[in-house]
C-alpha positions as CSV (number, residue, x, y, z in Angstrom):
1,X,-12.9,152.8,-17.5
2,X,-9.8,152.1,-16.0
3,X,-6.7,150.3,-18.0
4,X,-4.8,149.1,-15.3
5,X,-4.2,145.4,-15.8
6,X,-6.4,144.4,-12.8
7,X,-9.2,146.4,-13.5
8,X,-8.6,145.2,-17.8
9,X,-9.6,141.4,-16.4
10,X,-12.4,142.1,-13.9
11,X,-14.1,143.6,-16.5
12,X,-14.0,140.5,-18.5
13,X,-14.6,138.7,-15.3
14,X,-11.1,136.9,-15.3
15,X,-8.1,136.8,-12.7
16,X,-5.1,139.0,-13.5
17,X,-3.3,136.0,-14.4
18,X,-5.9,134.8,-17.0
19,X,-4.3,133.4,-20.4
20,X,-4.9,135.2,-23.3
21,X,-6.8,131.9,-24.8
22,X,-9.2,133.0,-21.2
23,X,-9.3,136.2,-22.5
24,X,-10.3,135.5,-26.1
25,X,-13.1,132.6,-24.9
26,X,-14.6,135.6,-22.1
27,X,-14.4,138.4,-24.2
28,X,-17.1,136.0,-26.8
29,X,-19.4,135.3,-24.2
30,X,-19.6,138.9,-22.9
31,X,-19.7,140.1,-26.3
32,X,-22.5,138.1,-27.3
33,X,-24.5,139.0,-24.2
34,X,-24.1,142.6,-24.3
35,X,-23.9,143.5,-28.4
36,X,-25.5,146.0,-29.2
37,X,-27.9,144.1,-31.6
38,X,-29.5,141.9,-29.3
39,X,-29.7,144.9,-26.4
40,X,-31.7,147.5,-29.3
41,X,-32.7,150.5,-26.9
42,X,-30.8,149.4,-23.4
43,X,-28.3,152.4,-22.9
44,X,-26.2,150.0,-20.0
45,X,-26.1,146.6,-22.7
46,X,-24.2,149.3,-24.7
47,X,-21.9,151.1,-22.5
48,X,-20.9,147.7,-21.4
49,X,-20.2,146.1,-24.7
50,X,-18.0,149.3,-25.2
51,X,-16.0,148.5,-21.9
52,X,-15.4,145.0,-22.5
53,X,-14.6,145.6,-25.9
54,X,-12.1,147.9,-25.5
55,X,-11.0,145.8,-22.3
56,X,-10.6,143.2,-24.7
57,X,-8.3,145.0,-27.4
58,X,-6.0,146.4,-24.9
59,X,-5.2,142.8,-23.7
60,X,-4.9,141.4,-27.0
61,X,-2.4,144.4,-27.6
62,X,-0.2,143.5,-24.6
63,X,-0.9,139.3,-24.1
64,X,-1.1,138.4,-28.3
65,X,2.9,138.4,-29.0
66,X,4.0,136.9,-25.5
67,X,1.3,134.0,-25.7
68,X,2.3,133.1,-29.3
69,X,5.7,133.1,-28.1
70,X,5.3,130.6,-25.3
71,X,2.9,128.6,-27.5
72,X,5.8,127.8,-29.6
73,X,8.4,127.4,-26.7
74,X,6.5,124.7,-25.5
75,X,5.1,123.1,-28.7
76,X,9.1,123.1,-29.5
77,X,9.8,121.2,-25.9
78,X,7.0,118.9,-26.1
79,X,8.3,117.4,-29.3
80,X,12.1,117.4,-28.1
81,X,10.6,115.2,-25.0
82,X,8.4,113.1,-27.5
83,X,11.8,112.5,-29.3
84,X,13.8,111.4,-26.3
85,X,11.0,108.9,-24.7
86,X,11.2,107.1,-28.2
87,X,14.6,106.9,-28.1
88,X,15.2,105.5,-25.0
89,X,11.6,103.4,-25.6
90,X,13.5,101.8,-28.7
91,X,17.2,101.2,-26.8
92,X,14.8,99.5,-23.7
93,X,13.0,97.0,-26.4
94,X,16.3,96.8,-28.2
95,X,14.8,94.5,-30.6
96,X,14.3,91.9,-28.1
97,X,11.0,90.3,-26.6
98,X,10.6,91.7,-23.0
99,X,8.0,90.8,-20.3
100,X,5.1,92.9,-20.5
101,X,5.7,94.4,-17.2
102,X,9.3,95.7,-17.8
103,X,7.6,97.8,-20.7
104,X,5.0,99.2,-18.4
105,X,7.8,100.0,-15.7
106,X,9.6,101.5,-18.4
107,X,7.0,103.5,-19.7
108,X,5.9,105.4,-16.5
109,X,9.6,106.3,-15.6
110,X,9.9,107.8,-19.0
111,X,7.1,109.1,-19.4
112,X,7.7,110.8,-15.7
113,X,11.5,112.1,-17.0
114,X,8.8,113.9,-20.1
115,X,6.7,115.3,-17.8
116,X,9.1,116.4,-15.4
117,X,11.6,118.5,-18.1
118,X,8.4,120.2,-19.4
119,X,7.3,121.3,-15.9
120,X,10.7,122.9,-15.4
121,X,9.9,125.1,-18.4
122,X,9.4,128.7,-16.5
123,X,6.5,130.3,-17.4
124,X,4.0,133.2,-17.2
125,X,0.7,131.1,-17.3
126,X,0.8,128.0,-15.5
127,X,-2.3,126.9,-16.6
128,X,-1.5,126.5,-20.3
129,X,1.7,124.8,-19.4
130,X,-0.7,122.4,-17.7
131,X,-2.5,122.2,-21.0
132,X,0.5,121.4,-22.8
133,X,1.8,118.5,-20.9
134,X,-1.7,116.8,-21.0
135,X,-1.0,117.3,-25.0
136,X,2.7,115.7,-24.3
137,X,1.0,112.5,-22.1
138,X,-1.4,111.9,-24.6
139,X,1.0,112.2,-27.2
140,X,3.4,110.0,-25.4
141,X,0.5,107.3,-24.7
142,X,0.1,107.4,-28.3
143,X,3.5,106.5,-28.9
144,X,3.5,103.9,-25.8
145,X,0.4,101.5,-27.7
146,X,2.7,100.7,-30.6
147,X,5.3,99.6,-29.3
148,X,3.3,97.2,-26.8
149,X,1.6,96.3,-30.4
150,X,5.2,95.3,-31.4
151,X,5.2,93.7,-28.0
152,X,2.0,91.2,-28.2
153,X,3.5,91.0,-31.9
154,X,7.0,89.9,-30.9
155,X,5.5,86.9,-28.2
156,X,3.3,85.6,-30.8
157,X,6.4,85.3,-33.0
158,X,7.6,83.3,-30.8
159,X,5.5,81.4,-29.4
160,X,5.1,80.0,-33.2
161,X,8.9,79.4,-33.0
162,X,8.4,77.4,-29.8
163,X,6.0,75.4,-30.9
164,X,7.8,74.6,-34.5
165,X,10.5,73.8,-32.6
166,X,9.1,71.6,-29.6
167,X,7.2,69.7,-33.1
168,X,10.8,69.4,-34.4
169,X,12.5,68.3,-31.3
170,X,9.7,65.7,-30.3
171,X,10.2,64.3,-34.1
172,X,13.6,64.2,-33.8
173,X,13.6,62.1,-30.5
174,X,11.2,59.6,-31.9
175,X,13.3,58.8,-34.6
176,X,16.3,58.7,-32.1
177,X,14.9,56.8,-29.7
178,X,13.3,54.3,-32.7
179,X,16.7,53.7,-34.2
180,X,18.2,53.0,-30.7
181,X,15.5,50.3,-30.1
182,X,15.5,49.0,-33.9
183,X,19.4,48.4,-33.1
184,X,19.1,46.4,-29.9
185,X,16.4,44.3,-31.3
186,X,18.1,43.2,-34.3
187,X,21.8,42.6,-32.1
188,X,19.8,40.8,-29.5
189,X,18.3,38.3,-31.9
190,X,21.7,37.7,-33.8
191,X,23.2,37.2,-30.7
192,X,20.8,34.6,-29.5
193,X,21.0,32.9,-32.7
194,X,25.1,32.8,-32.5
195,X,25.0,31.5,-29.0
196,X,23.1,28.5,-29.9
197,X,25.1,27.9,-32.5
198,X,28.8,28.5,-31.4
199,X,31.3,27.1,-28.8
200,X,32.7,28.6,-26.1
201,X,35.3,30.1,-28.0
202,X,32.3,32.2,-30.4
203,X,30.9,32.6,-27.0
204,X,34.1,34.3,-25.7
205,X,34.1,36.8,-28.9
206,X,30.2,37.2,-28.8
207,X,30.7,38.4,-25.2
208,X,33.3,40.7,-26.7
209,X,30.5,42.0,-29.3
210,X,28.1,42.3,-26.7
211,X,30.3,44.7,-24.7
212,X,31.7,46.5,-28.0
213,X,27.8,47.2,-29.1
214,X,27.3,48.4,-25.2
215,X,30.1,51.1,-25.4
216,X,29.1,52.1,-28.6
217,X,25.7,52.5,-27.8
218,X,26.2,54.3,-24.6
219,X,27.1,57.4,-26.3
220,X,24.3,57.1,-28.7
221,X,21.7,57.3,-25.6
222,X,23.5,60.6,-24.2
223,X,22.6,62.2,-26.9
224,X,19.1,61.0,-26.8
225,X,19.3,62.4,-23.2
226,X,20.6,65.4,-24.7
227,X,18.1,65.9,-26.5
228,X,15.4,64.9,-24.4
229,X,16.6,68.0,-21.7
230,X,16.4,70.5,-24.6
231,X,13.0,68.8,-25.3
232,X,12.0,69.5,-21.6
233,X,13.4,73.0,-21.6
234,X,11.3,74.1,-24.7
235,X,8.4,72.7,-23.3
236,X,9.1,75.1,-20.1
237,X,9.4,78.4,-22.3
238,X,6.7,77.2,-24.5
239,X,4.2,76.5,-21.3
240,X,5.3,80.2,-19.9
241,X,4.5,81.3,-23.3
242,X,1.2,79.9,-23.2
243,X,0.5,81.0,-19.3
244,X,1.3,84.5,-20.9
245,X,-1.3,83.9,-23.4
246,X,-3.9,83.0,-21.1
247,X,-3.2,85.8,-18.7
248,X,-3.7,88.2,-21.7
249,X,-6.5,86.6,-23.7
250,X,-10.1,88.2,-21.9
């Protein structure tokens, strides 16, 4: 039989450019089909369990070392790359609640940059690199479900905040807006009652208490229209919030 490398894989049926993983898996089959054991008394079983066998230990002479040491080259990069997308995974979160779709955005270009520094690996078998960087996207999907987990955890969080807070703010504005009306009730009643009772010159001062009880009260209800805007702008993140929600919720 001849050892040239050509004629070492067509005897194991493989291309020339056969990993030695290919090799391993084809020599087992062939093995199994020709040994000797289950081929008792067929002269050609034998002489081609010989050929494949020795076929087989030349390979594994010449393709062991080399396929070890690009195993490792690209175990080495894939976990470099896994470092870097949870790097820049955790600088684009930063911490902060982000919309759902500026994770996923993020996410595919990252997980692209990965892809794209392992393919610019050079190697001699093409077809385990390919191997490899399905072991580096699942690896990288992996990483990608916790930190939308953190994600979904992060809007709950605060959605809870919005809705403590909208409960606080609509509190505070009732009691605002009570004490407001509880003042002008009880000023409106004295001042009816001093009216009656005074000349014009009490009516002269209690148009000057009217007025004073006006100014003072005017900044009073600009705080209650404070207020009542960062009411109304809790209520729009909270109703976003709970759009979000709904979108989400199956």
């Amino acid at each position: 039989m001849a050892t040239s490398g050509r004629s070492l894989y067509e005897t194991l049926g493989l291309v020339e450019d056969a990993t030695f993983d290919e090799v391993k898996s084809a020599f087992r089959k062939l093995a199994l089909k020709y040994h000797p054991d289950k081929n008792r008394g067929d002269p050609k079983s034998a002489e081609k369990f010989r050929e494949i066998d020795l076929a087989y230990k030349i390979l594994q002479k010449r393709l062991s070392n080399r396929d070890a040491e690009e195993k490792e080259r690209l175990k080495n990069a894939i976990e470099v790359e896994a470092m870097h997308y949870a790097d820049k995974m955790s600088r684009l979160t930063g911490g902060n609640l982000i919309r759902k779709q500026e994770l996923i955005d993020g996410d595919e270009r990252l997980r692209k940059e990965a892809v794209d520094a392992l393919r610019r690996i050079k190697v001699q078998w093409p077809q385990l690199l390919e191997k490899y960087i399905d072991d580096l996207e699942k690896l990288l999907e992996a990483q990608y479900e916790v930190y939308v987990q953190k994600r979904d955890e992060g809007e709950r969080t605060a959605v809870k905040m919005l809705k403590n807070a909208l409960i606080s703010a609509a509190s505070e504005y009732d009691i605002q807006l009570s004490r407001l009306c509880q003042e002008a009730e009880i000023s409106e009643k004295e001042l009816m009652k001093r009216e009656d009772l005074l000349d014009e010159r009490y009516e002269l001062r209690t148009k000057r208490t009217k007025e004073h009880i006006r100014s003072a009260d005017a900044p009073q209800r600009k705080n209650c229209n404070q207020q009542i805007l960062s009411f109304l702008s809790i209520l729009k993140d909270l109703t976003y919030a709970k759009n979000v929600i709904e979108k989400e919720t199956p």
